[in-house]
C-alpha positions in Angstrom: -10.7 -35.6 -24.0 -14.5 -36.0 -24.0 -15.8 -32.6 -23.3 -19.4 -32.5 -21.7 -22.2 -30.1 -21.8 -21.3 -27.2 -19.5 -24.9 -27.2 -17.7 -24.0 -30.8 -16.5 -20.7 -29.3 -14.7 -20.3 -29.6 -10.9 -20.8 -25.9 -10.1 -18.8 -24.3 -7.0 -20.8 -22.7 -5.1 -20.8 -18.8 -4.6 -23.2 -16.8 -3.1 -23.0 -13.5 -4.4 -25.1 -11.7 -1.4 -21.8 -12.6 0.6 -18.9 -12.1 -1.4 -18.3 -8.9 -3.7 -17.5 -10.8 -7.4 -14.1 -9.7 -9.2 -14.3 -6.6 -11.3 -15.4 -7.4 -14.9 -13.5 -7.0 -17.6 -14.2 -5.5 -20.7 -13.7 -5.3 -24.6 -14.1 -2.2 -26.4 -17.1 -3.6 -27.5 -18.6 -4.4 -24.6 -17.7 -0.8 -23.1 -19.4 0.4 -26.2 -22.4 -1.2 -25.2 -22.2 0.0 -21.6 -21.5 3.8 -22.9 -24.4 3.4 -25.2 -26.4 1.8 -22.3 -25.5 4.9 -20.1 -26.5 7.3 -22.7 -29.9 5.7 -23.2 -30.6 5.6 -19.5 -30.5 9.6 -19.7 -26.6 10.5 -19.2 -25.0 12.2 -22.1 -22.2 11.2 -23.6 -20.3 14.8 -23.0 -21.3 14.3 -19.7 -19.6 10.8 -19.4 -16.2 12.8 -21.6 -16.7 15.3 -18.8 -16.9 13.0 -15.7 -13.8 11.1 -17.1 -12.0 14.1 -17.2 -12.6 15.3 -14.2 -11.4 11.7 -13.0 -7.8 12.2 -14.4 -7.7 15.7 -12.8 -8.4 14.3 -9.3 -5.4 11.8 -10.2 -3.3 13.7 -11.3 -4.1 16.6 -8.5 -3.5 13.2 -5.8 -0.3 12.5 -7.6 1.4 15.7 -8.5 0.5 18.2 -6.0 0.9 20.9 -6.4 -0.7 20.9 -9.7 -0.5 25.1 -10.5 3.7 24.6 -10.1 3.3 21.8 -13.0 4.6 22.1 -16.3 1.9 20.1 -18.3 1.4 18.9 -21.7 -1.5 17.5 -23.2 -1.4 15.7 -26.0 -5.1 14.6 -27.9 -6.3 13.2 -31.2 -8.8 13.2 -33.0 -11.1 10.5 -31.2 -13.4 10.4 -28.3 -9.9 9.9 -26.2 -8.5 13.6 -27.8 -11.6 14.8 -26.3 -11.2 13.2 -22.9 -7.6 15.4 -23.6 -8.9 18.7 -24.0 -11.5 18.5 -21.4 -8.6 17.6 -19.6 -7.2 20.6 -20.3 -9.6 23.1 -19.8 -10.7 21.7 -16.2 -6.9 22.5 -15.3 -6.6 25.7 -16.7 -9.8 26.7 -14.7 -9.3 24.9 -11.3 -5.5 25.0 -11.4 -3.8 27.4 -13.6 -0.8 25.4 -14.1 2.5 27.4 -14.5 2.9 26.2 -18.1 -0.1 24.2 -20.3 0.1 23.0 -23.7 -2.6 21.5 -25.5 -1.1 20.0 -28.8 -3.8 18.5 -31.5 -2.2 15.1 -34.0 -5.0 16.3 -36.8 -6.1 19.3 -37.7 -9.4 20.6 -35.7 -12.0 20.5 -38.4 -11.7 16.9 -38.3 -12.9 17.0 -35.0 -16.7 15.6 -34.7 -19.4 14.9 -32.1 -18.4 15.4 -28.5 -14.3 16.1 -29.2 -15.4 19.1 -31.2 -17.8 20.5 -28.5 -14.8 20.0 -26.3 -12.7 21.9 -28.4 -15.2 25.1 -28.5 -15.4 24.7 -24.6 -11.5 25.0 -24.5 -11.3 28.5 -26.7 -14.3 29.7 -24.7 -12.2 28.9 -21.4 -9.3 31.2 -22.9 -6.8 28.3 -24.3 -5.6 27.4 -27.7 -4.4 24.6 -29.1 -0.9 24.1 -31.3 -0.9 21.7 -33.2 2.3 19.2 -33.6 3.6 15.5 -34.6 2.1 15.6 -38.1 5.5 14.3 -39.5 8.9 12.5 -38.9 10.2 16.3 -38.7 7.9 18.0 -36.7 8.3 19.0 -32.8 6.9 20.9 -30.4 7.9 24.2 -28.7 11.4 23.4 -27.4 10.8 25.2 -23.8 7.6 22.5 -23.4 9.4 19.5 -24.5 12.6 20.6 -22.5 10.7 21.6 -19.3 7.5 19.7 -19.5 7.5 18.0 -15.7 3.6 16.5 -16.8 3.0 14.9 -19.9 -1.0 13.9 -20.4 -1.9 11.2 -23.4 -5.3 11.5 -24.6 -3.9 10.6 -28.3 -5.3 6.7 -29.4 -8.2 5.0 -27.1 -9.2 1.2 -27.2 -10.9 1.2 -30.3 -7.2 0.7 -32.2 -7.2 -2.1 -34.9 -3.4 -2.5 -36.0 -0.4 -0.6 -34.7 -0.8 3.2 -34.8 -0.1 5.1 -37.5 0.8 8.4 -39.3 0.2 11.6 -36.6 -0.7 9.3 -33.8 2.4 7.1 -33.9 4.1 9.8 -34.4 2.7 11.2 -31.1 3.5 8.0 -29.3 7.7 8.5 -30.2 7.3 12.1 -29.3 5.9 11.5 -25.7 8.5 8.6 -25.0 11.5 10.7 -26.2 10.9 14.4 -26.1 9.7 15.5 -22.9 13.4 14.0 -20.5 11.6 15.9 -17.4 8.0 14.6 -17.3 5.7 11.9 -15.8 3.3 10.6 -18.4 -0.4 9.3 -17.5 -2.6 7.7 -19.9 -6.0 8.3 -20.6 -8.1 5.2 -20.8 -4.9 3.0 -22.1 -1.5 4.2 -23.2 -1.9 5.0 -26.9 -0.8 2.4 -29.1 -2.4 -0.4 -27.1 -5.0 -2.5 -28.2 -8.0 -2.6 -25.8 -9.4 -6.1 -27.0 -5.5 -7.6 -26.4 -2.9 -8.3 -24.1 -0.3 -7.7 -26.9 0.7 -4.5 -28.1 0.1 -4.3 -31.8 2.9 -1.8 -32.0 4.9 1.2 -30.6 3.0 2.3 -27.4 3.2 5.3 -24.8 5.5 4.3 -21.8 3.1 5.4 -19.0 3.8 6.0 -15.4 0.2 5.7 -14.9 -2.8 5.3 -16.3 -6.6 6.2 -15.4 -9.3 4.2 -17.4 -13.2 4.6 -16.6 -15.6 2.1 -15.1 -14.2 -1.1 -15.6 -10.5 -2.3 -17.0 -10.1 -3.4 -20.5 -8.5 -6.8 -21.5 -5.3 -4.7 -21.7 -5.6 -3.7 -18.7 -5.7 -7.0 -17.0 -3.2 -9.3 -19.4 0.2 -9.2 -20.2 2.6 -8.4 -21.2 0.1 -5.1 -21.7 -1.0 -5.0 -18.1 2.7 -4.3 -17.3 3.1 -1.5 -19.2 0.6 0.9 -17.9 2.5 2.3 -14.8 0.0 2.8 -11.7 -3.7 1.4 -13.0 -6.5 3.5 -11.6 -10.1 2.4 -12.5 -12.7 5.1 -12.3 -16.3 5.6 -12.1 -17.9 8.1 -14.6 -21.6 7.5 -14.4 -22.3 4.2 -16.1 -24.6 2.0 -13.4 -22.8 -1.1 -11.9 -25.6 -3.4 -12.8 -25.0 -2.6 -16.7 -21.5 -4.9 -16.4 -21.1 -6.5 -13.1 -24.5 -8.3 -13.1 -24.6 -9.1 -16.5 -23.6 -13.1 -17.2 -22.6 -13.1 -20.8 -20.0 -10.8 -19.6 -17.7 -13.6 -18.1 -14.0 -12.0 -18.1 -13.2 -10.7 -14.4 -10.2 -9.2 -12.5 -9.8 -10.4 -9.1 -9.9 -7.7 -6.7 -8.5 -8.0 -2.8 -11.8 -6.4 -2.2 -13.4 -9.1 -3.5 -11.5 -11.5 -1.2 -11.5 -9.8 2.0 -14.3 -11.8 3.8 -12.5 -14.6 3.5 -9.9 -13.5 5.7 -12.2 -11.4 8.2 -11.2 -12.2 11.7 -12.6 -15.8 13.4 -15.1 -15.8 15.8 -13.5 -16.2 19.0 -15.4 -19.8 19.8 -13.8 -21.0 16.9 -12.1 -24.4 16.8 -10.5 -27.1 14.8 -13.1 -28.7 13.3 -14.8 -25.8 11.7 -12.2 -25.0 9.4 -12.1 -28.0 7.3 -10.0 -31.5 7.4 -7.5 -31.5 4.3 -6.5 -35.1 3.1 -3.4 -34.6 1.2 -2.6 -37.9 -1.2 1.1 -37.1 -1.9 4.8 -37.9 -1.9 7.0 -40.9 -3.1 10.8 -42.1 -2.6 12.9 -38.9 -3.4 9.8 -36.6 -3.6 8.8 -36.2 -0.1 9.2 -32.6 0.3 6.5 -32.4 -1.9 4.1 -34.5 0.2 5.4 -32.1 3.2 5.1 -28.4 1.7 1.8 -29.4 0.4 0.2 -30.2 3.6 1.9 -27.6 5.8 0.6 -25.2 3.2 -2.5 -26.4 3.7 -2.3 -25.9 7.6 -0.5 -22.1 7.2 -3.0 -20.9 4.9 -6.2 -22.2 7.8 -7.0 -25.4 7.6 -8.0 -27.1 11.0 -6.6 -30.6 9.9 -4.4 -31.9 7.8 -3.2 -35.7 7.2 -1.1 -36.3 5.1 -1.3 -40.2 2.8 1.8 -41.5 1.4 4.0 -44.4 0.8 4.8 -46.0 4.3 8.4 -45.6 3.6 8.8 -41.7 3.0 6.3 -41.2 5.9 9.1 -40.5 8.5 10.7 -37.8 6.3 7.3 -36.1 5.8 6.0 -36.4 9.9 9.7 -34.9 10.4 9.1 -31.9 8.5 6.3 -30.7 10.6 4.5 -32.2 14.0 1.5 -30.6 12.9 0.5 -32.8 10.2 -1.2 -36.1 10.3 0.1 -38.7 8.8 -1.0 -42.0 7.3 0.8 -44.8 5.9 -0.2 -46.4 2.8 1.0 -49.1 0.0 3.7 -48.8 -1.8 5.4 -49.9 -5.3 8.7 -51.6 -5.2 10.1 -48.0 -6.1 8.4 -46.5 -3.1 5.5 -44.9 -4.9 2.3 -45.2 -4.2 0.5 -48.8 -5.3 -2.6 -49.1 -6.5 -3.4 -51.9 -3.5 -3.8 -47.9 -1.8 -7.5 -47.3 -3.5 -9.4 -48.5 -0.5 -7.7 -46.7 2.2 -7.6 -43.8 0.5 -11.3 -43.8 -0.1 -12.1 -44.4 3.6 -9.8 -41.8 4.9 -11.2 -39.7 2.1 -15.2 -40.6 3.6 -14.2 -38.5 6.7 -12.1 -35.8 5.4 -13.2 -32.4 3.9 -11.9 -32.7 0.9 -8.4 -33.8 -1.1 -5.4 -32.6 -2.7 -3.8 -35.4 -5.2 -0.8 -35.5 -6.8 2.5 -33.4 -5.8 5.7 -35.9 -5.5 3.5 -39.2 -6.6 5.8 -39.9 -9.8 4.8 -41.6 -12.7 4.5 -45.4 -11.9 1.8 -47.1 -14.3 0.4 -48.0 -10.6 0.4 -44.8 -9.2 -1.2 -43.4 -12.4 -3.6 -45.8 -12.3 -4.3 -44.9 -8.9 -5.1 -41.2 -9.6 -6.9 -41.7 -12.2 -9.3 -43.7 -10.7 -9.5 -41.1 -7.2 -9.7 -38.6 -10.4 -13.2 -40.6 -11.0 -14.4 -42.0 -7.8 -13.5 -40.0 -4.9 -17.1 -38.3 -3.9 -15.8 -34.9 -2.5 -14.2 -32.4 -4.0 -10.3 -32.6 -5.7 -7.4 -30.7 -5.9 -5.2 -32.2 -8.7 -1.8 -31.3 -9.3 2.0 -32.3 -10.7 1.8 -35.8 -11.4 -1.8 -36.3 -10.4 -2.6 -34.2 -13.7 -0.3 -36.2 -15.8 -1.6 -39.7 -14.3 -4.8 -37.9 -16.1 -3.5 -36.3 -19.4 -4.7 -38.3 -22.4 -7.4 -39.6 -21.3 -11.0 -38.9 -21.7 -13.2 -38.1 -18.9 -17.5 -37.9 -18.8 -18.6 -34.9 -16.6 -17.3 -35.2 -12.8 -20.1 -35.5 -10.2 -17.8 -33.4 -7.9 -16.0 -30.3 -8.4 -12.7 -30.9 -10.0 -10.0 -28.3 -9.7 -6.9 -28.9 -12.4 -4.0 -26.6 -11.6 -1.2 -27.4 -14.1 1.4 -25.0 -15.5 1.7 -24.3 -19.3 3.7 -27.9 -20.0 1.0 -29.5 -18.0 -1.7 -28.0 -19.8 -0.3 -28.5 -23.0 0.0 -32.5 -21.8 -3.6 -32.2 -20.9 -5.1 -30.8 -23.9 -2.5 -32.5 -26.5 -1.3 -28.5 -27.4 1.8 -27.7 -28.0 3.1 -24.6 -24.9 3.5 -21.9 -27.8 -0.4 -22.5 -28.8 -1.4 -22.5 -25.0 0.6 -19.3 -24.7 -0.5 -17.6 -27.4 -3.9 -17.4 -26.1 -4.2 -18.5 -22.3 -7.7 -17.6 -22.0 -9.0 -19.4 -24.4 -7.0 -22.3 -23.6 -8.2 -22.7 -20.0 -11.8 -22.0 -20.9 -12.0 -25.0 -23.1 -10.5 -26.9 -20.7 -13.0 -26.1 -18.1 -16.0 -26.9 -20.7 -15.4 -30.7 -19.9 -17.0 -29.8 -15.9 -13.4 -29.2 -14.1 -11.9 -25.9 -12.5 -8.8 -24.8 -14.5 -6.3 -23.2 -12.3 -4.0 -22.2 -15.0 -0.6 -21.1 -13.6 1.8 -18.8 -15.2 2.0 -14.8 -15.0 -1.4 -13.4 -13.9 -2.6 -16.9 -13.4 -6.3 -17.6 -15.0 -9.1 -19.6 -13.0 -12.1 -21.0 -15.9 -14.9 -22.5 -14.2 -17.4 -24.9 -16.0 -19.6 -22.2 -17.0 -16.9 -20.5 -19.3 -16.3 -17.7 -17.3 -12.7 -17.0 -16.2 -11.0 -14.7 -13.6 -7.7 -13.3 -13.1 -5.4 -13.2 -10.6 -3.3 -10.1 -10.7 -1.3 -10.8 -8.3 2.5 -13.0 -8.5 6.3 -12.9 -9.1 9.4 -14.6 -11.0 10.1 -15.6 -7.5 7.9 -18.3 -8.2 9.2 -19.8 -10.9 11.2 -22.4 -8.3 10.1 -26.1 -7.7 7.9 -26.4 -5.1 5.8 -23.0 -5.5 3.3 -25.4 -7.1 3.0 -27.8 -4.2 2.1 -24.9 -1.8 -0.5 -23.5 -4.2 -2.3 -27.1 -4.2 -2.3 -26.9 -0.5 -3.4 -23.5 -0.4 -6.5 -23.7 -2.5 -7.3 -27.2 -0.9 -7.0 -25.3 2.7 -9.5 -22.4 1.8 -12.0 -24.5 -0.1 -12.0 -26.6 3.6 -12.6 -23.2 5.0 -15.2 -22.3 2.9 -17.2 -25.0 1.2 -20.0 -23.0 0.4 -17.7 -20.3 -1.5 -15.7 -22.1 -3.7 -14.6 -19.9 -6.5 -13.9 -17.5 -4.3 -11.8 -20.0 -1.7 -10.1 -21.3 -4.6 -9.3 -17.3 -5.9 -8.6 -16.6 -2.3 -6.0 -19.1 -2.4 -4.1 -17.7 -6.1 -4.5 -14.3 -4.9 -3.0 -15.2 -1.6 0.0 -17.5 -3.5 1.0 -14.7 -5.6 1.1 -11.4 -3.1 2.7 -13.8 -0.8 5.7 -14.3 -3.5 6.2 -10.8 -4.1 6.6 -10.2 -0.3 9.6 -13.0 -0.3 11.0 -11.8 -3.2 10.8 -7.9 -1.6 12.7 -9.7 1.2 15.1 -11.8 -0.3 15.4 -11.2 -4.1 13.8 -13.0 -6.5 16.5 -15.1 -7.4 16.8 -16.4 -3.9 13.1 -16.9 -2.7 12.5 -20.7 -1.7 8.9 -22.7 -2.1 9.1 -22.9 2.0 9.7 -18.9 2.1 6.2 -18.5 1.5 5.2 -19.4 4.6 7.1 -16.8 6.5 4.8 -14.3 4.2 1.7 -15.5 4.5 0.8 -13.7 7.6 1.3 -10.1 5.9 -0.1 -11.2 2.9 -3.2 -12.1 5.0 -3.4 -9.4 6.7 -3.4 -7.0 3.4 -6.4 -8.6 2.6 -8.1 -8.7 6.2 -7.7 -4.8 6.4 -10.0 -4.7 3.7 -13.0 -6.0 5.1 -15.9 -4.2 6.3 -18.0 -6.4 8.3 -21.0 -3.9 7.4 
């Protein structure tokens, strides 16, 4: 694949002053940076440790009222996080007075430096002491606490972990999952044990029920299978400015937000008509595959468009116009084994000349026609391109100069690994960087899979926290190509967003059919009948001010 210089890309346009952007996302370094940043700018770093503890005590005063009838544990090391911990501590001692708290140290207190140890003098001056436990295989705390504990806080590893945890700390970590049969756990920054910079846990990890982390989520935070294990995820401002991560562009790792969405699904004026939501040309279908053609192009119309026509073989057309009366429909040529021919290029490229934009590829098959046919829309068609199923594969080993109009690639790991001549294990094993290089060669990579990734041209890459197995059923792809097709017609001016819009939308829209039906029983064309609610989640967000 011939991979062009990223400033030649076709760039979707996105005008910031109108949409809120997705929620950066972090490495420890980089939260390093902001901390230091912060500090600089004339905020102390014990008053950042103190603003993030007062943070967890508003959760956990939201979560487990009433906090004075709690039983609570708080368990710190020796880090900046252990100091988070006994700040923790003395704020509920002095705002709360908990029936029963604990604050147990992993090391011993003189190895406490910096802001951790001022934390520690502010906790004996408040009255409170700390014990100190899980120094061994053989150690354990006071039986009552472990037996009785109904609140368990862990304040013991933060992201700066290289490796899985080890000696007191890990020790910690089996303690607070087996020890304490009564209590919620909440996490402090990250479950201990997790590796900020990493999706994958390194080793043993806390099992939280929630977790609170400060200004902006980690790459834990926002990949999996470590996104899963943080219970509830609540991101929290401690005093760092916006402006030191959100507006800065070598930060490109974001985390799609439904805030961040929300205009796009703010009520229509009530003028509106047809033609102002877009015209969606959907180049689909073949003998046997014509439900493709036909979920494709009613997803398009469910999810907004104004128009929808749908070009495909002449033969299948009957099947498709019987799935919905809404669609268009236009017949085109056909090989001997009903896909499409490539005698099809001209008509396509004139319905194309007055249509908004085009989805390719769902149902075509592989005919050496038909995959000469895509490749050359791949190339020629002079508006923008949804490509997808077969319409990725017509284009997988090829090479390809920079498009002159935005190309969107959504393929699935096998698709991708077709694409980029990878094997599925390699793609997997690193997802990010996978779908960035793709995008490097000028296309949009809509990377599907759990907490699907969206790389744009410039290398930076969001994602999509929303989805379910329920997806993982033929068809779910189709409707995603219509989907993003029918909110970039929407919104031409706001693609990345449109094209997020869409994922975001997919994804909550399959946990709603899988909340209805189970996951094992969720259909591609149950989506439909969730797409309203999922909408109007996201509608109830916006604030036209």
């Amino acid at each position: 694949m011939a991979v062009a210089a990223p400033d030649a890309a076709p760039q979707l346009q996105s005008y910031t002053q109108m949409m809120p952007e997705p929620i950066k996302v972090l490495t420890p370094e980089q939260m390093g940076a902001v901390d230091r940043a912060t500090v600089a700018a004339g905020i102390p770093g014990l008053i950042l440790m103190e603003n993030a503890a007062h943070r967890v005590v508003e959760f956990l005063a939201a979560r487990f009222a009433p906090v004075s009838r709690q039983r609570i544990v708080v368990v710190c090391g020796k880090g900046n996080n252990g100091g988070d911990g006994l700040a923790i501590a003395r704020i509920l001692h002095v705002r709360f007075r908990p029936a029963h708290l604990q604050v147990v140290l992993t090391c011993d207190p003189a190895e406490l430096s910096g802001d951790a140890a001022a934390n520690l003098r502010m906790l004996h001056a408040a009255g409170l002491r700390e014990t100190r436990e899980f120094t061994s295989a053989t150690s354990t705390a006071t039986s009552t606490a472990t037996a009785t504990a109904t609140l368990v806080v862990d304040a013991v590893l933060g992201t700066g972990l290289r490796g899985a945890a080890s000696g007191a700390a890990h020790q910690a970590i089996l303690a607070i999952n087996t020890r304490f049969p009564l209590a919620k756990v909440v996490a402090v920054d990250l479950p201990s044990g997790l590796a900020g910079d990493s999706g994958t846990p390194p080793g043993d990890y806390v099992r939280a029920d929630a977790t609170v982390t400060f200004t902006a989520p980690k790459l834990c935070h926002a990949m999996p299978p470590a996104c899963n294990l943080l219970g509830e995820l609540h991101v929290a401002a401690i005093g760092s400015p916006e402006s030191l991560y959100q507006s800065d562009p070598a930060l490109r790792l974001a985390l799609v937000t439904p805030q961040s969405l929300a205009p796009l699904f703010a009520p229509r004026a009530k003028d509106s008509n047809k033609g102002r939501f877009g015209h969606v040309l959907v180049v689909a279908g073949s003998k046997g595959k014509s439900g493709a053609a036909a979920m494709t192009g009613i997803a398009a119309l469910r999810a907004g468009a104004g128009l929808v026509t749908v070009a495909c073989p002449e033969s299948v057309l009957p099947q498709i116009a019987r799935q919905c009366p809404e669609l268009m429909t236009e017949p085109l040529p056909e090989t001997a084994s009903g896909g499409l021919a490539l005698a099809a290029l001209p008509r396509i490229l004139e319905l194309a000349s007055t249509r908004t934009l085009t989805a390719l590829g769902p149902g075509i098959g592989t005919h050496d026609e038909t995959r000469e046919l895509a490749w050359q829309l791949f190339g020629e068609l002079e508006m923008p391109l949804v490509l997808d199923a077969d319409g990725l594969n017509a284009i997988a080993g090829t090479t390809w100069s920079t498009p002159r109009h935005p190309r969107i690639l959504t393929p699935h790991p096998g698709e991708m690994a077709r694409l980029t001549g990878r094997t599925i294990p390699e793609i997997q094993a690193d997802r990010i960087a996978a779908a960035r290089a793709l995008s490097q060669s000028g296309v949009t990579v809509v990377l599907k899979g759990e907490r699907t990734l969206l790389a744009f041209p410039d290398g930076r890459v969001w994602i999509n926290p929303t989805g379910s197995p329920a997806l993982a059923k033929g068809g779910t792809g189709d409707v995603l190509c219509g989907m993003i097709a029918a909110l970039l017609a929407q919104h031409p001016g706001l693609g990345e967003h449109a094209i997020a819009g869409a994922v975001f939308l997919h994804g909550k829209a399959g946990e709603l059919a899988a909340a209805q039906r189970g996951e094992q029983a969720v259909l591609a064309t149950d989506l439909f009948e969730t797409f309203g609610e999922a909408i109007g989640g996201i509608t109830n967000l916006h604030d036209p001010d």
